[in-house]
C-alpha positions in Angstrom: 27.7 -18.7 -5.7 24.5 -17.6 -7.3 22.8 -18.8 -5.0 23.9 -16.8 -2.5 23.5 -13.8 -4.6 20.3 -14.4 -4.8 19.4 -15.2 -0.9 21.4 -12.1 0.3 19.3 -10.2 -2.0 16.1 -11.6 -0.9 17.3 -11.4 3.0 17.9 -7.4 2.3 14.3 -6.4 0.4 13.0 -8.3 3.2 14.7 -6.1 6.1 14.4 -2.9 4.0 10.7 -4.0 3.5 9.8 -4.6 7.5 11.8 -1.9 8.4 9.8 0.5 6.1 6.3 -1.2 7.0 7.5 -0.9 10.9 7.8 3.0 10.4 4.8 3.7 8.4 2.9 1.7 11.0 4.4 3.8 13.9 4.2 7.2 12.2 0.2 6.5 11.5 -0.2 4.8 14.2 -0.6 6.9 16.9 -0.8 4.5 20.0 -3.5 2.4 19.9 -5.6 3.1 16.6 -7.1 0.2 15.0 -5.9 -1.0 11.4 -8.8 -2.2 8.6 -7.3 -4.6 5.9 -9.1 -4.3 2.8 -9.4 -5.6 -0.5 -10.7 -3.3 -3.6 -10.6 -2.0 -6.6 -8.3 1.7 -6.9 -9.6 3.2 -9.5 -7.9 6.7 -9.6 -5.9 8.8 -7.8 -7.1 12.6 -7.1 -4.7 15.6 -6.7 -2.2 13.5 -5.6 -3.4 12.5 -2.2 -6.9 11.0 -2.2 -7.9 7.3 -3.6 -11.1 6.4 -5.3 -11.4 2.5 -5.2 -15.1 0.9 -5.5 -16.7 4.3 -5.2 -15.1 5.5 -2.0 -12.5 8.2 -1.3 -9.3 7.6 1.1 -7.1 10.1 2.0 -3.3 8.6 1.0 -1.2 8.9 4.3 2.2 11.0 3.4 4.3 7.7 4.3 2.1 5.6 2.3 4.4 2.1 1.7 3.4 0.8 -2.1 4.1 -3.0 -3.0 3.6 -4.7 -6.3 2.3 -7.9 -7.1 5.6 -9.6 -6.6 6.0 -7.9 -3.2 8.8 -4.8 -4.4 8.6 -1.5 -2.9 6.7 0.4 -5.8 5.4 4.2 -6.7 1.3 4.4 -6.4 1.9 6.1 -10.5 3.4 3.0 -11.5 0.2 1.0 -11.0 -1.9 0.8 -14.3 -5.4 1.8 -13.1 -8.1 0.4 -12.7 -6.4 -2.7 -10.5 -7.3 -4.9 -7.6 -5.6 -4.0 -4.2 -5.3 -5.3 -1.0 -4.7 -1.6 1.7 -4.8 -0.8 5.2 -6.4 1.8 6.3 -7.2 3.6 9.9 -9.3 6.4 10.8 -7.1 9.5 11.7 -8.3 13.0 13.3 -7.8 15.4 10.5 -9.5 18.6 12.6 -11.6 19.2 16.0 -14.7 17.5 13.9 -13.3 15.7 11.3 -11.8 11.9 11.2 -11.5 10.4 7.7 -9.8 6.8 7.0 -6.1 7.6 6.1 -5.0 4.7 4.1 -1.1 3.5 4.7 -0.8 0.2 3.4 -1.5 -0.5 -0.5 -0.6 -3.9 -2.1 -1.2 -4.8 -5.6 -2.6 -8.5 -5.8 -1.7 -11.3 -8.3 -5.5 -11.0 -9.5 -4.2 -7.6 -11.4 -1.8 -9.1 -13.2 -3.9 -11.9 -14.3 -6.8 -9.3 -15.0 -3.6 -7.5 -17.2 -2.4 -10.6 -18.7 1.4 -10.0 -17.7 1.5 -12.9 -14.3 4.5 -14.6 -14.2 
């Protein structure tokens, strides 16, 4: 019986978690605008909407979707800074002259933990 527990858990992060990534994707999306996977270092977070990680500055996409190591739907404070991330990103028109990459994808890899000492 625990078993099943446990699968039936599993089965409904992992629809919550594809639903969620299929809605940030179409909300940022936009039609046809080309996603960047990318791996880094976030070291801070600015007023709330803009990422510093290895010297550059995102902006954070209101529907950003934040995952932890171990692949649970997370907040972007819980995080202990500096750590190793894996985001998506896409360059979005933010006025008539500017576009600026928007990320809306932000993973937190195993190497964090390790780099924390608290892998499982």
């Amino acid at each position: 019986m625990h078993w099943i527990r446990n699968f039936l858990r599993i089965l409904s992060f992992t629809l919550c978690y594809c639903l969620s990534f299929l809605v940030a994707a179409h909300a940022t999306s936009g039609g046809d605008t080309p996603r960047y996977a990318v791996t880094g270092e976030l070291q801070s977070i600015e007023e709330g909407r803009i990422a510093q990680i290895d010297g550059k500055r995102y902006l954070l996409d209101q529907s950003v979707l934040v995952v932890d190591s171990n692949d649970r739907p997370t907040l972007l404070q819980q995080l202990k800074m500096p750590v190793h991330i894996l985001f998506e990103y896409s360059h979005q028109q933010q006025s008539d002259k500017i576009i600026a990459p928007v990320i809306v994808y932000i993973k937190e890899t195993k190497e964090a933990r390790r780099a924390q000492g608290t892998v499982q």
